[in-house]
N, C-alpha and C positions, 0 to 999 in steps of 0.2 A: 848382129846389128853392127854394122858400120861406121854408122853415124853416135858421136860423143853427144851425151846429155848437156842440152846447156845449163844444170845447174851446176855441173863441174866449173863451168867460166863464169857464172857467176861470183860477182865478188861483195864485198860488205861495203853498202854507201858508206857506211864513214871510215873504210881504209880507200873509197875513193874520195873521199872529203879532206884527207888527211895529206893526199897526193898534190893538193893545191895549192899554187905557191902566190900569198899576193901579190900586186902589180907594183910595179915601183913607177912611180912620176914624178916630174921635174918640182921645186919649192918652189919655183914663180908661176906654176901654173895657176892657183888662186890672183896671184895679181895681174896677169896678165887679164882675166874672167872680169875682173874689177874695173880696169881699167876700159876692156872694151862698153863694158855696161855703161862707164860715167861718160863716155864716148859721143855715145848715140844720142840720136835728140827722141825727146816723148812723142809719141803715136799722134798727139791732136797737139797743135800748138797754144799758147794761153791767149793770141791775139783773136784764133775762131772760138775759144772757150767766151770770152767777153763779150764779141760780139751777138753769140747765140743767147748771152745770159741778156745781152740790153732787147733782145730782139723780144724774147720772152717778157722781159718787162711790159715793154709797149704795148705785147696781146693782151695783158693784165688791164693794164690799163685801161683798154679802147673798150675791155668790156665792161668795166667795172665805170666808165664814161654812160655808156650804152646803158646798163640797169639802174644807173642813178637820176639819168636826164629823162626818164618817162615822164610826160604831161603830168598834171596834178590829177586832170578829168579822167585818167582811163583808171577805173578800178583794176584790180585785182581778186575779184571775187568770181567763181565760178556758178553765181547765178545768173551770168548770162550767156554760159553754153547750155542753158538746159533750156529747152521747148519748151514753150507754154503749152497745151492740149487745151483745144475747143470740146469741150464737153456738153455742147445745148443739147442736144439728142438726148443725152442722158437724164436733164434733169426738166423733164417738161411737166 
């Protein structure tokens, strides 16, 4: 055979874990992170947040106008989606 076993190159994960050196970074990288964040402005500003909230209001309202201002005369009763039935046939 010619060819070397790879388990000869195999090596032990943790003598490859051991080989790892950690990273070194700058002390202002936290603030520099910081300072970009207080930076930026929010995603939705609070002038469309207000005006969505009054906007909502008003639907409340209009409906809550709408289910209050029904006539006195119209009931609310569902005896008058039901059919009457002519039954004379039946009861001669």
């Amino acid at each position: 055979m010619t060819k070397q076993s790879s388990k000869e190159y195999m090596k032990d994960p943790f003598d490859l874990l051991q080989t790892i050196t950690p990273a070194t970074i700058d002390a202002k990288v936290y603030d520099t992170i910081v300072e970009k964040i207080a930076i930026t402005k929010p995603i939705i500003s609070t002038q469309w947040l207000h005006r969505a909230a009054a906007i909502f209001i008003c639907l409340i309202g209009i409906e809550g106008y709408a289910i209050f201002s029904e006539t006195s005369g119209v009931t609310n009763d569902f005896s008058d989606l039901i059919t009457q039935t002519n039954n004379t046939l039946y009861y001669e």
